[in-house]
CHARMM-style PDB file with segment names, atoms N, HN, CA, C and O in Angstrom:
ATOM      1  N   UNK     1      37.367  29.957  70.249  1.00  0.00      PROA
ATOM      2  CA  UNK     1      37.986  29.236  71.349  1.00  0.00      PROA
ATOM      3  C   UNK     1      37.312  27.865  71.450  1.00  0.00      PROA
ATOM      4  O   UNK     1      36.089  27.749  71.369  1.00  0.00      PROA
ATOM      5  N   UNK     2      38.000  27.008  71.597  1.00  0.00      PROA
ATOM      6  HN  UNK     2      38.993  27.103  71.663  1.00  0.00      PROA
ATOM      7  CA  UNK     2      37.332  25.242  71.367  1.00  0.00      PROA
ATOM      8  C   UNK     2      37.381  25.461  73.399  1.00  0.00      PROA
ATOM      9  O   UNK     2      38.047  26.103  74.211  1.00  0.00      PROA
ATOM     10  N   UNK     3      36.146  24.404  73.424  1.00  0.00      PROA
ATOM     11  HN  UNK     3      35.605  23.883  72.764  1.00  0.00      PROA
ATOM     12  CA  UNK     3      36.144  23.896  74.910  1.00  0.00      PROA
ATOM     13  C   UNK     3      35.936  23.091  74.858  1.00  0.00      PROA
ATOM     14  O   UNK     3      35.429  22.606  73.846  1.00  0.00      PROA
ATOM     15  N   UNK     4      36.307  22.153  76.381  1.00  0.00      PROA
ATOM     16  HN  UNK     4      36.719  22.547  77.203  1.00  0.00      PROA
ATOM     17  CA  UNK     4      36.229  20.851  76.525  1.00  0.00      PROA
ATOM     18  C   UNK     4      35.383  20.985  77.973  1.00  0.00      PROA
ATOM     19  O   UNK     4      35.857  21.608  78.923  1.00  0.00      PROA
ATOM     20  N   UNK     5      34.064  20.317  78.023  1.00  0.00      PROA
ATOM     21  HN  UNK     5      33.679  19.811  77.251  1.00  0.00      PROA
ATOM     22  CA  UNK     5      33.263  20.330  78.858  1.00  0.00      PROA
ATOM     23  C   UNK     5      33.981  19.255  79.973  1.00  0.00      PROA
ATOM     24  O   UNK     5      33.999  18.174  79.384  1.00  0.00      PROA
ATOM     25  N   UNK     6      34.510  19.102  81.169  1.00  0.00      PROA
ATOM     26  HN  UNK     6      34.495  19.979  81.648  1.00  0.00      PROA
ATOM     27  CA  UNK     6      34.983  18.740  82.219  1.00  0.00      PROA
ATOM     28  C   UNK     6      34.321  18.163  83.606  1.00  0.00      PROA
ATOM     29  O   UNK     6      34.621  17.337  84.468  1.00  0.00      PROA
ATOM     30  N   UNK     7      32.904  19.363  83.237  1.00  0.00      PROA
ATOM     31  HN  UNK     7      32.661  20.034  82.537  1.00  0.00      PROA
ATOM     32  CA  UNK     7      31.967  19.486  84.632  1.00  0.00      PROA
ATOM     33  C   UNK     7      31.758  18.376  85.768  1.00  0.00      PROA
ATOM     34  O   UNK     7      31.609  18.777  86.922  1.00  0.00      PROA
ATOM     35  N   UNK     8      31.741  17.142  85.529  1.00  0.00      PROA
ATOM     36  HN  UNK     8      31.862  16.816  84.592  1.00  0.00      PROA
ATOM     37  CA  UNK     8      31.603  16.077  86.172  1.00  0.00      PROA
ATOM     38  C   UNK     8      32.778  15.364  86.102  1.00  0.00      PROA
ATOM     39  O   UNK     8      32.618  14.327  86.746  1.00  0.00      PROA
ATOM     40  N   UNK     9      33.915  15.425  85.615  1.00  0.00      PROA
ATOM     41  HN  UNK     9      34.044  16.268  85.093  1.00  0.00      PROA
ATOM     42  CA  UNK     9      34.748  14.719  86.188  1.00  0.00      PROA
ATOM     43  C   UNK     9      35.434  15.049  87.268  1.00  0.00      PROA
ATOM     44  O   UNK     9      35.708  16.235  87.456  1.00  0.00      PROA
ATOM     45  N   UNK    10      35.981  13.700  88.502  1.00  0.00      PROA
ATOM     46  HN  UNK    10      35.759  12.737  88.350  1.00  0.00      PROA
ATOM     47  CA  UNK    10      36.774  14.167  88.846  1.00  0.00      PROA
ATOM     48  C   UNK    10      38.275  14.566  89.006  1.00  0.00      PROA
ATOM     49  O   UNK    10      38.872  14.324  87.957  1.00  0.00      PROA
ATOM     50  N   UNK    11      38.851  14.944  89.690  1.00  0.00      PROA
ATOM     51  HN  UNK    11      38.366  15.140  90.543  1.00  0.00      PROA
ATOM     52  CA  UNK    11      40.513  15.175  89.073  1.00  0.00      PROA
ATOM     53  C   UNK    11      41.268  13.556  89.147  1.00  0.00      PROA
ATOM     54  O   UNK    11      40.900  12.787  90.034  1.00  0.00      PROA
ATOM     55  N   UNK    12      42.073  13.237  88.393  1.00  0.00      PROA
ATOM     56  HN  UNK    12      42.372  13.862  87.672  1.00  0.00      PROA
ATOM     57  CA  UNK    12      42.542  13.950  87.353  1.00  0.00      PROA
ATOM     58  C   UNK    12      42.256  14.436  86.359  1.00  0.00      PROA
ATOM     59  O   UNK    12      42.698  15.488  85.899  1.00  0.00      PROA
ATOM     60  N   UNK    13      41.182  13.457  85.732  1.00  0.00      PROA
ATOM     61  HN  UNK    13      40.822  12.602  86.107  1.00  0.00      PROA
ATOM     62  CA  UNK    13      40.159  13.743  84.266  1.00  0.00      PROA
ATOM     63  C   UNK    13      40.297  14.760  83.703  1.00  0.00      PROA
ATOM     64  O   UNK    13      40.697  14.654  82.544  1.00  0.00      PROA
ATOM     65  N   UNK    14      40.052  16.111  84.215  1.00  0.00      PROA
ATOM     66  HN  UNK    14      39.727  16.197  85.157  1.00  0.00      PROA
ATOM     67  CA  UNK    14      40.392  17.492  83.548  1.00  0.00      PROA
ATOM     68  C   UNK    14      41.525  17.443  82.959  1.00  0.00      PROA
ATOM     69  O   UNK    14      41.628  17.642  81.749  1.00  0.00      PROA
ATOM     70  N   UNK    15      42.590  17.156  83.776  1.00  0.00      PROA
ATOM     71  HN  UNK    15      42.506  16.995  84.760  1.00  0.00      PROA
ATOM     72  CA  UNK    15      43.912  17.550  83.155  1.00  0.00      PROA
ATOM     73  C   UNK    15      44.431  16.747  81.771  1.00  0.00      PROA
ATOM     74  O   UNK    15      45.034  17.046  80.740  1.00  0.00      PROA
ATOM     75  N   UNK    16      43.678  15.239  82.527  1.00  0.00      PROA
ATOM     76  HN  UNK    16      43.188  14.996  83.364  1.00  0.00      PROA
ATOM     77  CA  UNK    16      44.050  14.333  81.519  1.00  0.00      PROA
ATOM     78  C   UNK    16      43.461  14.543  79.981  1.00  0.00      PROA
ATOM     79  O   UNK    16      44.136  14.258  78.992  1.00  0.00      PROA
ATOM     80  N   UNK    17      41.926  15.154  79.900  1.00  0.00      PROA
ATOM     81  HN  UNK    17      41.378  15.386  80.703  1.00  0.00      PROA
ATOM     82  CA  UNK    17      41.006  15.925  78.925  1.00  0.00      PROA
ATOM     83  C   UNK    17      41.941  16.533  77.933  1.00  0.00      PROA
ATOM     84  O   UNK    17      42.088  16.192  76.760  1.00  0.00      PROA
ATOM     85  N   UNK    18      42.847  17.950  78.901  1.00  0.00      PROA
ATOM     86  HN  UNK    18      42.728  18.227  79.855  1.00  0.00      PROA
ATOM     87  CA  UNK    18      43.037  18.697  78.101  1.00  0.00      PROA
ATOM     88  C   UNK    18      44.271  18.301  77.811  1.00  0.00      PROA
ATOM     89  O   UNK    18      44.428  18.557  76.617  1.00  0.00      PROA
ATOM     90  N   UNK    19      45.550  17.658  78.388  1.00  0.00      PROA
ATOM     91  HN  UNK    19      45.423  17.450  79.358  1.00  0.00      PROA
ATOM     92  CA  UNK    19      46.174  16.803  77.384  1.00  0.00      PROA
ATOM     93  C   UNK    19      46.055  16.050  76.354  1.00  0.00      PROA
ATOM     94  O   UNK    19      46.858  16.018  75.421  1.00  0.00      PROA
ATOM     95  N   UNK    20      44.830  15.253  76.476  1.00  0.00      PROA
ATOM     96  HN  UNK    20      44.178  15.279  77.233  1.00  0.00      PROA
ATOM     97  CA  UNK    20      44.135  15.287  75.201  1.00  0.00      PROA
ATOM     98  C   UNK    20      43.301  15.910  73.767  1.00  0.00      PROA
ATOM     99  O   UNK    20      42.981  15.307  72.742  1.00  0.00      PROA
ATOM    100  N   UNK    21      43.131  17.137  74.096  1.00  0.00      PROA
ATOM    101  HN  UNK    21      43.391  17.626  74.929  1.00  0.00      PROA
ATOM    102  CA  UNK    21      42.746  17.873  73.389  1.00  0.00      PROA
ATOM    103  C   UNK    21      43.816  19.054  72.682  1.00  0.00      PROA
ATOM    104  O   UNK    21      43.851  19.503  71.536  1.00  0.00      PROA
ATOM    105  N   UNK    22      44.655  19.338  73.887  1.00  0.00      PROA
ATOM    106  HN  UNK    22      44.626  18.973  74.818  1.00  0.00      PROA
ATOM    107  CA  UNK    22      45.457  20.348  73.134  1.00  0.00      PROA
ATOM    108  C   UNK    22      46.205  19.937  71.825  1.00  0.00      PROA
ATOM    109  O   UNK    22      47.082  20.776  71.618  1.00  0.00      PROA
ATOM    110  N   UNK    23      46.200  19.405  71.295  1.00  0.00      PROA
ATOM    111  HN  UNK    23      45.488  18.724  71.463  1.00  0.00      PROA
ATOM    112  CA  UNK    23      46.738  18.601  70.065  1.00  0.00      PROA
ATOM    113  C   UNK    23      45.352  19.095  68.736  1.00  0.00      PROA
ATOM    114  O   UNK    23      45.516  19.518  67.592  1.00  0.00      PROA
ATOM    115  N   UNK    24      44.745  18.963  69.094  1.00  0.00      PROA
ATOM    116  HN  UNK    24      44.612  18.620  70.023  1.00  0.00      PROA
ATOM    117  CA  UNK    24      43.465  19.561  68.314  1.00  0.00      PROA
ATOM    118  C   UNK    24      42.925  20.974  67.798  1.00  0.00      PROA
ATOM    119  O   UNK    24      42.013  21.293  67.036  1.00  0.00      PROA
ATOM    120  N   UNK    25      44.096  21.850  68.708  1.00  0.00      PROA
ATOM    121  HN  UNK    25      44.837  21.591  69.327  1.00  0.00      PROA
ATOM    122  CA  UNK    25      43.883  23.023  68.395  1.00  0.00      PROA
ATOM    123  C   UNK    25      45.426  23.661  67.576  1.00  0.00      PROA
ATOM    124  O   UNK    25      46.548  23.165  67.476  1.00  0.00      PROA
ATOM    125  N   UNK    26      44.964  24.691  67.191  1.00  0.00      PROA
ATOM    126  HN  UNK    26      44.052  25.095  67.272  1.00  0.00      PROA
ATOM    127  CA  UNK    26      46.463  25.158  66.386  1.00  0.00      PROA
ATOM    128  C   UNK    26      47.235  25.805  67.514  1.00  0.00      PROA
ATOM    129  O   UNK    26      46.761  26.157  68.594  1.00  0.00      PROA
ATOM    130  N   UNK    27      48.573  25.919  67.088  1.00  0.00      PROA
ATOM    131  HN  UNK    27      48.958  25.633  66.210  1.00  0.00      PROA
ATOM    132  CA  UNK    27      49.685  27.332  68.149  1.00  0.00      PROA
ATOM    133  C   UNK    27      49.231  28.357  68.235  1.00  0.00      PROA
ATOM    134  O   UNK    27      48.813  28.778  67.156  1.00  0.00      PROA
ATOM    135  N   UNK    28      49.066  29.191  69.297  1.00  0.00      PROA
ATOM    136  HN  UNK    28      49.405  28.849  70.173  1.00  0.00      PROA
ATOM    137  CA  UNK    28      48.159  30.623  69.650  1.00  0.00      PROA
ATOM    138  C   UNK    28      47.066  30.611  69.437  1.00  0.00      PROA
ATOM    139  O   UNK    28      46.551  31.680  69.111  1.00  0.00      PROA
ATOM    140  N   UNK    29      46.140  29.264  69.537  1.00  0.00      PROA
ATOM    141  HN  UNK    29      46.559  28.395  69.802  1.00  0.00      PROA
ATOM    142  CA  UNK    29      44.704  29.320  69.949  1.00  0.00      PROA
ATOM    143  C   UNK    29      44.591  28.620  71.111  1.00  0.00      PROA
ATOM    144  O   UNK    29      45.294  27.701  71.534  1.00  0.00      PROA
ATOM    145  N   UNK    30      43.222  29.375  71.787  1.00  0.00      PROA
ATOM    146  HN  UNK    30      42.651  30.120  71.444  1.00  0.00      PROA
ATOM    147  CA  UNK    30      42.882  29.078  73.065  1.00  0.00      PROA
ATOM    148  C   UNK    30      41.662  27.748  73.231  1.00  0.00      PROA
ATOM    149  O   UNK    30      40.604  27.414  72.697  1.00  0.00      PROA
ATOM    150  N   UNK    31      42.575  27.274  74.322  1.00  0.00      PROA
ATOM    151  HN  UNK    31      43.434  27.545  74.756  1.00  0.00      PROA
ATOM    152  CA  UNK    31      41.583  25.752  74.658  1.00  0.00      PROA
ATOM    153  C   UNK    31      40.354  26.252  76.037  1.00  0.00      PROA
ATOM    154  O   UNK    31      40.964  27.030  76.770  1.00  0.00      PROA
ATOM    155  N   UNK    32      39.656  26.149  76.288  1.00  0.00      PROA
ATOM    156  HN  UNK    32      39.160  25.517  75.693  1.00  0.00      PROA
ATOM    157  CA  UNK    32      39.174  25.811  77.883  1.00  0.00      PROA
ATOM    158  C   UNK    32      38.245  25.024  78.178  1.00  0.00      PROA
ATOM    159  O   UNK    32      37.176  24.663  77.687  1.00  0.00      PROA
ATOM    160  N   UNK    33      39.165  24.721  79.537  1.00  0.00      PROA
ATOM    161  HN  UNK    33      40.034  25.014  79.936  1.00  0.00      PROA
ATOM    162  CA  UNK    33      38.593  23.614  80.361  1.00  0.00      PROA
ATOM    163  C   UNK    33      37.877  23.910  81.188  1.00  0.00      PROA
ATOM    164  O   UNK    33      38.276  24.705  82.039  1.00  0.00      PROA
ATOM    165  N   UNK    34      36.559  23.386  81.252  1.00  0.00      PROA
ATOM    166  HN  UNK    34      36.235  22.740  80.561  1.00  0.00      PROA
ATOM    167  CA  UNK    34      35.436  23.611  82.209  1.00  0.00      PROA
ATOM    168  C   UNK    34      35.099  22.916  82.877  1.00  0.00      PROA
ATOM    169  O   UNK    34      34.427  21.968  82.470  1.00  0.00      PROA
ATOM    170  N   UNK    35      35.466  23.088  84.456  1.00  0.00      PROA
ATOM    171  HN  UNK    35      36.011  23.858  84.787  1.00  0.00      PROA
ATOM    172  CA  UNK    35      35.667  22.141  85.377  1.00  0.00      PROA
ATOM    173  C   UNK    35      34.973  22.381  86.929  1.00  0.00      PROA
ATOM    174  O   UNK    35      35.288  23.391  87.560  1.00  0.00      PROA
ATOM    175  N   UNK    36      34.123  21.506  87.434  1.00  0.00      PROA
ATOM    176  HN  UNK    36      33.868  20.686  86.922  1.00  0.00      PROA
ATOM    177  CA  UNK    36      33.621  21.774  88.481  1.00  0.00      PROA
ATOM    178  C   UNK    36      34.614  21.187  89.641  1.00  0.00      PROA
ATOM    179  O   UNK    36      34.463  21.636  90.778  1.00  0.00      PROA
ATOM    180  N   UNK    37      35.344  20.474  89.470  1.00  0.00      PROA
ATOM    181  HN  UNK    37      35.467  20.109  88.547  1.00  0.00      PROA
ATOM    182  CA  UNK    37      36.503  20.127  90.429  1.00  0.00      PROA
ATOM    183  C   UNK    37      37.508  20.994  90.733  1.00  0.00      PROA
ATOM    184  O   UNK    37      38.337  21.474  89.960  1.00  0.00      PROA
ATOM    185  N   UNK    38      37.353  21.210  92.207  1.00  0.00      PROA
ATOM    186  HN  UNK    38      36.679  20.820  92.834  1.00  0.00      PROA
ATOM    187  CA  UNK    38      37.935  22.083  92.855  1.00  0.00      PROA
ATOM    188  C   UNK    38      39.253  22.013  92.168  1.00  0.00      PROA
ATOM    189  O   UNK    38      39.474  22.746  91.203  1.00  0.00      PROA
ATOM    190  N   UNK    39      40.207  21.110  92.644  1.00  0.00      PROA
ATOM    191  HN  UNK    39      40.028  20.515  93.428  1.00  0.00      PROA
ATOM    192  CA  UNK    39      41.899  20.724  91.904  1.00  0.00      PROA
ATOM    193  C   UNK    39      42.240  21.592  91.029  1.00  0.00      PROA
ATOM    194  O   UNK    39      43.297  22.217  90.937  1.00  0.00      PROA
ATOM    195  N   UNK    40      40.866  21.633  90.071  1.00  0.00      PROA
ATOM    196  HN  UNK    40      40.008  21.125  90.146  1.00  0.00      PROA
ATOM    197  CA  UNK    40      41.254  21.995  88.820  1.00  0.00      PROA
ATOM    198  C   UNK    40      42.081  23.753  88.837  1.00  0.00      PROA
ATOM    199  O   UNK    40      42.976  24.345  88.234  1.00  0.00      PROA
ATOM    200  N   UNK    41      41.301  23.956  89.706  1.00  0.00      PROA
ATOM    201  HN  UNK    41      40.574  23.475  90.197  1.00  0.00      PROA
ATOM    202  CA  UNK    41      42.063  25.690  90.134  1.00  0.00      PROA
ATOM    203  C   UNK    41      43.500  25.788  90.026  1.00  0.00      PROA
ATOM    204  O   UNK    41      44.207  26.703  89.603  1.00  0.00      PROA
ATOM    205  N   UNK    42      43.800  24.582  90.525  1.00  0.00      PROA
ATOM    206  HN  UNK    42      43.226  23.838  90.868  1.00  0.00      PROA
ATOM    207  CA  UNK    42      45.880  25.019  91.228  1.00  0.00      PROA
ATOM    208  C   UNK    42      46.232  23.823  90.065  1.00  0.00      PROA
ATOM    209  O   UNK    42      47.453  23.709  89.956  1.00  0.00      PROA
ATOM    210  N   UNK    43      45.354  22.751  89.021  1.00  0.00      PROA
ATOM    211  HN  UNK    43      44.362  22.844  89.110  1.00  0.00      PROA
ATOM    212  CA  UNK    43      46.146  21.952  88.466  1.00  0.00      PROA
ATOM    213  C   UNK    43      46.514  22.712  86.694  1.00  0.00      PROA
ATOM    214  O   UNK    43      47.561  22.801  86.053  1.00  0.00      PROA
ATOM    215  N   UNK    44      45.466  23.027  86.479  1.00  0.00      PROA
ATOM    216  HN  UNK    44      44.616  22.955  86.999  1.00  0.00      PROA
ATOM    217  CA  UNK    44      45.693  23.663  84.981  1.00  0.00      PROA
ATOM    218  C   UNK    44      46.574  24.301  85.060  1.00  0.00      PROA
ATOM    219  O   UNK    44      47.570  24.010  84.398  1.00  0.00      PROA
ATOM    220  N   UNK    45      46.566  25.533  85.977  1.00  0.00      PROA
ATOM    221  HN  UNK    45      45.756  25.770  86.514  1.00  0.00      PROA
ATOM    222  CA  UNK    45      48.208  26.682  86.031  1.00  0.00      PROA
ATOM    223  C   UNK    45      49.222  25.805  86.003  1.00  0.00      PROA
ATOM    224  O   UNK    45      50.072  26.038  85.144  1.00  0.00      PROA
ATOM    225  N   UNK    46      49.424  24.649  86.844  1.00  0.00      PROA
ATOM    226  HN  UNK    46      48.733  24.461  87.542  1.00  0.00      PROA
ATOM    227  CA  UNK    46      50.364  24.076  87.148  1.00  0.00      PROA
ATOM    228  C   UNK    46      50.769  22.987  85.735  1.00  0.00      PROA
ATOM    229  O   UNK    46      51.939  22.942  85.355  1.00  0.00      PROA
ATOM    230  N   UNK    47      49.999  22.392  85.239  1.00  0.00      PROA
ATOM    231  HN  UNK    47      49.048  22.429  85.548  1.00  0.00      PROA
ATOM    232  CA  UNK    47      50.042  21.862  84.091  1.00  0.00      PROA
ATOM    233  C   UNK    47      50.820  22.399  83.179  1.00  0.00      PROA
ATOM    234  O   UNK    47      51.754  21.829  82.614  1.00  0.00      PROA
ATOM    235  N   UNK    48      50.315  23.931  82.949  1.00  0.00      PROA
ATOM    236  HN  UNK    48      49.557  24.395  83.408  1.00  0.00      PROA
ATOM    237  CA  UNK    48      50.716  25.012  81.770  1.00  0.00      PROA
ATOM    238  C   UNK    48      51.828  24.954  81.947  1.00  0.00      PROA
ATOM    239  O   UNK    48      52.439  24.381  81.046  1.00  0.00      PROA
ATOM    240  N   UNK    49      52.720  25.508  83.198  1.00  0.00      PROA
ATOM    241  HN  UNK    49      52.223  25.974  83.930  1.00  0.00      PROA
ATOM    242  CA  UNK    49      53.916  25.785  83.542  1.00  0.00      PROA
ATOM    243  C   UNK    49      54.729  24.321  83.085  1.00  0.00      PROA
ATOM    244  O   UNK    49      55.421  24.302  82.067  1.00  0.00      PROA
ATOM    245  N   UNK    50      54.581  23.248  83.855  1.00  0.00      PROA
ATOM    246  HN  UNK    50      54.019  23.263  84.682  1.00  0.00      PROA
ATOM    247  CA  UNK    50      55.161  21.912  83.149  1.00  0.00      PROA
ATOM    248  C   UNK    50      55.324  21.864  81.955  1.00  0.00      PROA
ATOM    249  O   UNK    50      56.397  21.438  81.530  1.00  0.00      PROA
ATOM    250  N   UNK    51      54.302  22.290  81.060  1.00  0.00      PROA
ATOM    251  HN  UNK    51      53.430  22.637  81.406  1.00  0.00      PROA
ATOM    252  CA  UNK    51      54.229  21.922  79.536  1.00  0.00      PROA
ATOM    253  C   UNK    51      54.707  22.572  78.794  1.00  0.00      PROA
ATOM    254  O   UNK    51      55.251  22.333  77.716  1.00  0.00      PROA
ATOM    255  N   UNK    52      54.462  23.793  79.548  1.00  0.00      PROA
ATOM    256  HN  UNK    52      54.020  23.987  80.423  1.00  0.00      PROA
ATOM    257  CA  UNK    52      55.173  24.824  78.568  1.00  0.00      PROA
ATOM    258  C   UNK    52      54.087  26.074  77.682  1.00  0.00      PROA
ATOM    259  O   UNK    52      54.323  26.935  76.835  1.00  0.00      PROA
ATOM    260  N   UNK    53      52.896  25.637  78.371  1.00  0.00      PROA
ATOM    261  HN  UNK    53      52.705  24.937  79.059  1.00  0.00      PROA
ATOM    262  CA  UNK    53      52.270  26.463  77.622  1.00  0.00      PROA
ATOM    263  C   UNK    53      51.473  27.147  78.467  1.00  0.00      PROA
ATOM    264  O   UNK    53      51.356  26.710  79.611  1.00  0.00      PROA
ATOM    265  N   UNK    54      50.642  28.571  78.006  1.00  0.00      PROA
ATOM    266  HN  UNK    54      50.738  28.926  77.076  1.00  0.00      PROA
ATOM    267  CA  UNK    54      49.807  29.734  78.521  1.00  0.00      PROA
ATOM    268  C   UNK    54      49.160  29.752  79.386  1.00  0.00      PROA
ATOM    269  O   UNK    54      48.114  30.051  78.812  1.00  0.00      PROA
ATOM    270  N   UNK    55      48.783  29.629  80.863  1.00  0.00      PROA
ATOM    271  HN  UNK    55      49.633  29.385  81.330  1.00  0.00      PROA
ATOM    272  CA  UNK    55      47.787  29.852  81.451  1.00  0.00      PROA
ATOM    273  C   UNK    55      47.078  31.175  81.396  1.00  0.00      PROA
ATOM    274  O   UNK    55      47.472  32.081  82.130  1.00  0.00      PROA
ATOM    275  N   UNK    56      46.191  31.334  80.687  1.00  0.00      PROA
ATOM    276  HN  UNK    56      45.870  30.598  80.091  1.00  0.00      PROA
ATOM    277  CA  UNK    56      45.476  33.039  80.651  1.00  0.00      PROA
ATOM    278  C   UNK    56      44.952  33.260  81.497  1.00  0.00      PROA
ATOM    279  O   UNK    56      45.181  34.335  82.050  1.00  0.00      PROA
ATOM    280  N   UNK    57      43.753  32.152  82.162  1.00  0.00      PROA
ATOM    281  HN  UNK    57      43.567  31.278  81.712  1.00  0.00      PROA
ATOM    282  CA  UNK    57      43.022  32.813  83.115  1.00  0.00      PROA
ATOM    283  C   UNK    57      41.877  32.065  83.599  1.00  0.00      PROA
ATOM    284  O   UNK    57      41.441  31.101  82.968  1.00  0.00      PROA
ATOM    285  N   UNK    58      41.439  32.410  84.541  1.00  0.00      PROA
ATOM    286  HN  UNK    58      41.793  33.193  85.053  1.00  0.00      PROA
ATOM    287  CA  UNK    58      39.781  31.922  85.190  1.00  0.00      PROA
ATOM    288  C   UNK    58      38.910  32.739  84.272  1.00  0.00      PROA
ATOM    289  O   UNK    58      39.204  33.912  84.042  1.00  0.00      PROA
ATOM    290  N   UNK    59      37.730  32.106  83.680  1.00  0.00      PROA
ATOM    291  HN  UNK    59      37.491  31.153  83.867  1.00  0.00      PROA
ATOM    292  CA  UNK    59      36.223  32.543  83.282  1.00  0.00      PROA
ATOM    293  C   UNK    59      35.098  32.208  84.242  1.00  0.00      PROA
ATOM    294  O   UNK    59      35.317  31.565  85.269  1.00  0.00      PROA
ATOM    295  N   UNK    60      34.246  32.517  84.005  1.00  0.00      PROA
ATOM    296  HN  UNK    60      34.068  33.039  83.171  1.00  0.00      PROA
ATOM    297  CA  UNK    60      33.047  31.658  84.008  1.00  0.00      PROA
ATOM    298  C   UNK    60      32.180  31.332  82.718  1.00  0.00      PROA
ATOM    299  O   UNK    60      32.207  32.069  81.732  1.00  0.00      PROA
ATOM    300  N   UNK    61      31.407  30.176  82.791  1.00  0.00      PROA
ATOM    301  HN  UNK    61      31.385  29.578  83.592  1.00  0.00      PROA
ATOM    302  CA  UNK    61      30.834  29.431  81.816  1.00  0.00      PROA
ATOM    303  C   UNK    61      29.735  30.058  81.861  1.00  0.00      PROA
ATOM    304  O   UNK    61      29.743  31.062  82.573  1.00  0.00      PROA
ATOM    305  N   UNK    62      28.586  29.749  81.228  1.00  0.00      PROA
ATOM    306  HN  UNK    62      28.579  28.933  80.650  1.00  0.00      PROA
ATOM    307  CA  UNK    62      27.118  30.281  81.190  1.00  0.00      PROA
ATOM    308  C   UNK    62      26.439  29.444  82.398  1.00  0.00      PROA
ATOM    309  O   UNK    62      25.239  29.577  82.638  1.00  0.00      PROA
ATOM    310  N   UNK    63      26.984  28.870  82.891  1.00  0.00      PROA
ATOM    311  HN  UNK    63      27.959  28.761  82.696  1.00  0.00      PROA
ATOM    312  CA  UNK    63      26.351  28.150  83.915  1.00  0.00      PROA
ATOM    313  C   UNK    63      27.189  28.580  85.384  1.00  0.00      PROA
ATOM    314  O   UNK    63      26.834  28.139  86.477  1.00  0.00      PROA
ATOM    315  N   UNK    64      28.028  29.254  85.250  1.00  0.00      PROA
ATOM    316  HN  UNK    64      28.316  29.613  84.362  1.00  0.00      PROA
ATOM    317  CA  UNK    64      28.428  29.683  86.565  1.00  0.00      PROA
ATOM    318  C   UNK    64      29.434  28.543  86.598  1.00  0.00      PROA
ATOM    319  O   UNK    64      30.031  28.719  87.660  1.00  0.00      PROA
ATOM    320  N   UNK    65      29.806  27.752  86.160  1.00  0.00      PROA
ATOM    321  HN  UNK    65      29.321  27.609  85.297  1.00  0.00      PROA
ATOM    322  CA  UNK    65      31.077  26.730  85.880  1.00  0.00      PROA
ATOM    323  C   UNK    65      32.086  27.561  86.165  1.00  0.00      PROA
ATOM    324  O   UNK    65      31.861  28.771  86.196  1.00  0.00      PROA
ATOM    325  N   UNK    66      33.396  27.045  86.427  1.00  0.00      PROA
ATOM    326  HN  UNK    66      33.579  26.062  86.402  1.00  0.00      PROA
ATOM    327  CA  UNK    66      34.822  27.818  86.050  1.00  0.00      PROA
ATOM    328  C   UNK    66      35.336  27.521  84.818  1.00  0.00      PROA
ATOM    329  O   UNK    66      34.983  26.500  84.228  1.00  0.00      PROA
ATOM    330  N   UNK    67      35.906  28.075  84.487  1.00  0.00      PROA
ATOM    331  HN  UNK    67      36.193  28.904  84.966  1.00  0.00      PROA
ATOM    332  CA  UNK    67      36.453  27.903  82.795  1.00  0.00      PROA
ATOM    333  C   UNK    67      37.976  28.745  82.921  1.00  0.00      PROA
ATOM    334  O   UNK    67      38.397  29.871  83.183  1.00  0.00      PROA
ATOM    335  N   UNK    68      38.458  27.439  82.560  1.00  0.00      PROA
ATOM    336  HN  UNK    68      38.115  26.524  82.347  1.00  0.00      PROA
ATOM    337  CA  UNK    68      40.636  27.686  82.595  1.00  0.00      PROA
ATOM    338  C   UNK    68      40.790  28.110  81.472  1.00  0.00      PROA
ATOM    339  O   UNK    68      40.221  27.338  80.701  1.00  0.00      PROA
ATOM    340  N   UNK    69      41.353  29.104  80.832  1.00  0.00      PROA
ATOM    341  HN  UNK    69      41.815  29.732  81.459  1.00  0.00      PROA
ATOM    342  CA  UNK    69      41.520  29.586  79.770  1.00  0.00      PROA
ATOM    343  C   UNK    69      43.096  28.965  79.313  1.00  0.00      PROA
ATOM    344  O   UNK    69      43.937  29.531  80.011  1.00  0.00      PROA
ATOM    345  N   UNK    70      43.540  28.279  78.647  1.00  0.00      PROA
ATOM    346  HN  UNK    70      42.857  27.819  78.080  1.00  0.00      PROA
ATOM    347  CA  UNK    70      44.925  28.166  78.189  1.00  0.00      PROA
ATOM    348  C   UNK    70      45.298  28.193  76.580  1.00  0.00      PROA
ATOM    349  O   UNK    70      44.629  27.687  75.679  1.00  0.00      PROA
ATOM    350  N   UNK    71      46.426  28.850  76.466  1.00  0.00      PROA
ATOM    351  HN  UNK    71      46.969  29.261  77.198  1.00  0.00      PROA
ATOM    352  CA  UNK    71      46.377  28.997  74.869  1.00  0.00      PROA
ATOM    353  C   UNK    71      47.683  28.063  74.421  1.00  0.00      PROA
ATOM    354  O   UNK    71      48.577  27.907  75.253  1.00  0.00      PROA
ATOM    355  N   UNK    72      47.766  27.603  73.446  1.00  0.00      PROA
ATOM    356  HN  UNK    72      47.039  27.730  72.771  1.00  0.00      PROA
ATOM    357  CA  UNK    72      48.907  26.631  72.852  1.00  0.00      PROA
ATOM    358  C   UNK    72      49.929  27.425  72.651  1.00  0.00      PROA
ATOM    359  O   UNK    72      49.632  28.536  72.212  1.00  0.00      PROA
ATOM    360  N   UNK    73      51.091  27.199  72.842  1.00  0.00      PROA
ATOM    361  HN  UNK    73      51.332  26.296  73.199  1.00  0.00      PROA
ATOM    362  CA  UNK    73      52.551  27.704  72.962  1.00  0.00      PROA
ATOM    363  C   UNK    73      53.100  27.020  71.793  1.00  0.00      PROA
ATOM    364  O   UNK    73      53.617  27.646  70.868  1.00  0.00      PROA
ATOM    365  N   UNK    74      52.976  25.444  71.822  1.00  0.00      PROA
ATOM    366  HN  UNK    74      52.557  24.935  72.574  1.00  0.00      PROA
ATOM    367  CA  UNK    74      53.813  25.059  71.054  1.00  0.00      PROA
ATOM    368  C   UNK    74      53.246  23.444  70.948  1.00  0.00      PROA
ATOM    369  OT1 UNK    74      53.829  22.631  70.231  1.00  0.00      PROA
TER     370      UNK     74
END
């Protein structure tokens, strides 16, 4: 699973991150975004749905971070 460390930005940055990154990964692999900004909770799901692709889920990071799990659709 590729991640994109997020922790200090604030929103939009995350989202904008992983629009940038999802291009980097193949179809049916998982990206996550690790984000200490609150937003980020209700924006990634919401992102996925727009785009078209996976929201899997909340993690946590090794640091107690949140970590958005999303996988490439397409």
């Amino acid at each position: 699973m590729t991640e994109i460390d997020c922790r200090e930005l604030p929103c939009p940055r995350p989202i904008i991150e992983l629009a940038k990154a999802l291009p980097t990964v193949g179809v049916g692999e998982l990206l996550a975004v690790v984000a200490r900004d609150p937003a980020a909770r209700h924006d990634v799901p919401a992102w996925c749905r727009m785009r078209g692709q996976e929201y899997v889920g909340e993690e946590r990071a090794a640091d107690g971070a949140p970590r958005y799990v999303v996988r490439r659709l397409s």
